[in-house]
C-alpha positions in Angstrom: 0.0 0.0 0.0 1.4 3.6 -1.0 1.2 6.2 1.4 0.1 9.4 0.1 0.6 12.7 1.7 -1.5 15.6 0.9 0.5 18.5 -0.2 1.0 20.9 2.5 3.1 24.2 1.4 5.0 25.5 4.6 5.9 28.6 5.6 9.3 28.8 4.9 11.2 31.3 7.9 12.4 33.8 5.3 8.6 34.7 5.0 8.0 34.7 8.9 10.9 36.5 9.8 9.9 39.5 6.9 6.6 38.9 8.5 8.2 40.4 12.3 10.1 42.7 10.7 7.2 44.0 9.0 5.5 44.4 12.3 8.0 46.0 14.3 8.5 48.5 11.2 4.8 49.8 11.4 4.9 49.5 15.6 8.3 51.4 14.9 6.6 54.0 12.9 3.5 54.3 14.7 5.0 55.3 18.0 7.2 57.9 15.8 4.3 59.2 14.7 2.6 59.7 18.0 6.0 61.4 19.6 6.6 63.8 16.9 2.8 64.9 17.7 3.4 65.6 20.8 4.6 69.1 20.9 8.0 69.6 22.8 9.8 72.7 24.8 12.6 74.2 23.4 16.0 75.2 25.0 17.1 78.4 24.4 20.7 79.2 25.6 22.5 82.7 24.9 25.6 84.9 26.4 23.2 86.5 29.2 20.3 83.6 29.9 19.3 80.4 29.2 15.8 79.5 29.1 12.7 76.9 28.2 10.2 78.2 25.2 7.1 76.1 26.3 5.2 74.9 23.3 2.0 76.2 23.2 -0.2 72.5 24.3 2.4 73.2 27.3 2.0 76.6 27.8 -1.8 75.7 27.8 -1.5 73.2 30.5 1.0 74.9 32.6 -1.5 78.7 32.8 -4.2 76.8 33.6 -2.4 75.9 36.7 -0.7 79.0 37.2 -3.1 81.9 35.8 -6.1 80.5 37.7 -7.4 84.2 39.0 -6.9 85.5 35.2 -8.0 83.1 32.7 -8.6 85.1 29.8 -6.5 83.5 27.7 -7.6 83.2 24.0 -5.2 80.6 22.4 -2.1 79.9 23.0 1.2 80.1 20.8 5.0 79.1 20.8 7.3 81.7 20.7 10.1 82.1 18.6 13.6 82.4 19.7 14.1 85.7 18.3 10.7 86.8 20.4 12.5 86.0 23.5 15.9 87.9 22.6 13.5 90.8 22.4 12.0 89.8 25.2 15.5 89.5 27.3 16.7 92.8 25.9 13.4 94.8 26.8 13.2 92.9 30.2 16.9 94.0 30.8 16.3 98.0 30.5 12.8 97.2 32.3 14.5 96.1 35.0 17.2 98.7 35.3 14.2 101.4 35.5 11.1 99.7 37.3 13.0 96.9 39.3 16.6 98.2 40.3 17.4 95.2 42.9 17.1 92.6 40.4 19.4 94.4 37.8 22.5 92.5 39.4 20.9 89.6 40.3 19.2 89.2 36.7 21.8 86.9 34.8 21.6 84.1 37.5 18.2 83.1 37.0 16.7 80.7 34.5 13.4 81.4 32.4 10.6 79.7 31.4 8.3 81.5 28.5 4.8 80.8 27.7 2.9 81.8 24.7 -0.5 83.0 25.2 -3.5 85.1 23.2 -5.5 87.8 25.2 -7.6 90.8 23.6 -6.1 89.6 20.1 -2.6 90.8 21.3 0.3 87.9 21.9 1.8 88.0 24.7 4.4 86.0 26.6 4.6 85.0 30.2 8.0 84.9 31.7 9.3 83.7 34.9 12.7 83.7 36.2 14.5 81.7 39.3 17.2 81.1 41.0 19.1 77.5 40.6 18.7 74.7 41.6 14.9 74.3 42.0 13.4 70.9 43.0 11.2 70.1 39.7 12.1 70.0 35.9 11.9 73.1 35.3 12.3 72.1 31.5 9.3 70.5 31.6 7.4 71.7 34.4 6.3 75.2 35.3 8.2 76.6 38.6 6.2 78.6 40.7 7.1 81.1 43.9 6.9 77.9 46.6 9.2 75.8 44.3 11.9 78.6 43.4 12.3 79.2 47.4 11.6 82.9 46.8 13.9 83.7 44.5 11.0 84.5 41.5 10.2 87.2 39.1 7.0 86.5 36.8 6.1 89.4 33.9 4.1 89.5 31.1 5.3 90.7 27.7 3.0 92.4 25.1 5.2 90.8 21.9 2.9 92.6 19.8 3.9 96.1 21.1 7.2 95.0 22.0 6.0 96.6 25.9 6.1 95.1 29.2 2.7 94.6 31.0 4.4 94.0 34.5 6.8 92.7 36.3 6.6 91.2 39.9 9.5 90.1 41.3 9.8 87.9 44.6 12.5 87.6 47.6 15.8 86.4 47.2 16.9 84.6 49.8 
């Protein structure tokens, strides 16, 4: 008696192992996808400051939590760096005639900027403090309990190129 065998084509690996590949490629791309959606903060370093430019989904998140008695805020927008050179030379005379006691004291804090939209004008938060603080302050907004007291907050009118204000906390 003859055996006979049904023919049965198998897989061979080559076409199971492009099979993973495949899969990991799209995962791969997928979850590239997804991070370059998510909008990141920029680093902004020059001779006099160095600084985070929150994107504006950050900015949004982070004044919710920190403008809570204002919230007018329209939209919200990212910055450019050359904004926040204008921003750091207007903030410099500012300070030399509104706020004399944090002329010399000025270049050792850090700043965090964050675009925002109010009365159709764009205007950028900025807060300055002292180093080391106990958060990311890339990442996270610092506010007067977590800077220790050594804080400045202002707001910039980018579209006159004017200060709004500037309040300026105790250094300790």
């Amino acid at each position: 008696m003859s055996s006979f065998r049904p023919f049965r084509p198998r897989r061979p690996q080559l076409f199971i192992a492009l099979g993973s590949l495949t899969l990991l490629l799209i995962l791969f791309l997928v979850i590239a996808s997804i991070l370059l959606l998510i909008p990141s903060n920029r680093i902004i370093t020059e001779e006099d400051f160095e600084g985070v430019i929150f994107s504006n989904r950050n900015a949004a998140d982070s004044l919710r939590y920190m403008l809570v008695n204002e919230r007018t805020e329209e939209a919200y927008w990212t910055p450019s760096n050359a904004q926040i050179v204008d921003l750091e030379v207007r903030l410099e005379s500012y300070v030399n005639e509104q706020v004399p006691i944090l002329a010399s004291w000025l270049n050792t804090y850090r700043r965090q900027y964050f675009g925002f939209i109010r009365d159709g004008k764009q205007l950028i938060m900025v807060v300055g403090f002292c180093k080391p603080v106990s958060i990311d302050w890339r990442r996270e907004p610092v506010t007067l309990p977590e800077s220790g007291g050594c804080y400045f907050e202002g707001q910039y009118d980018a579209t006159n190129d004017d200060f709004l204000y500037l309040w300026e906390g105790v250094r300790r």
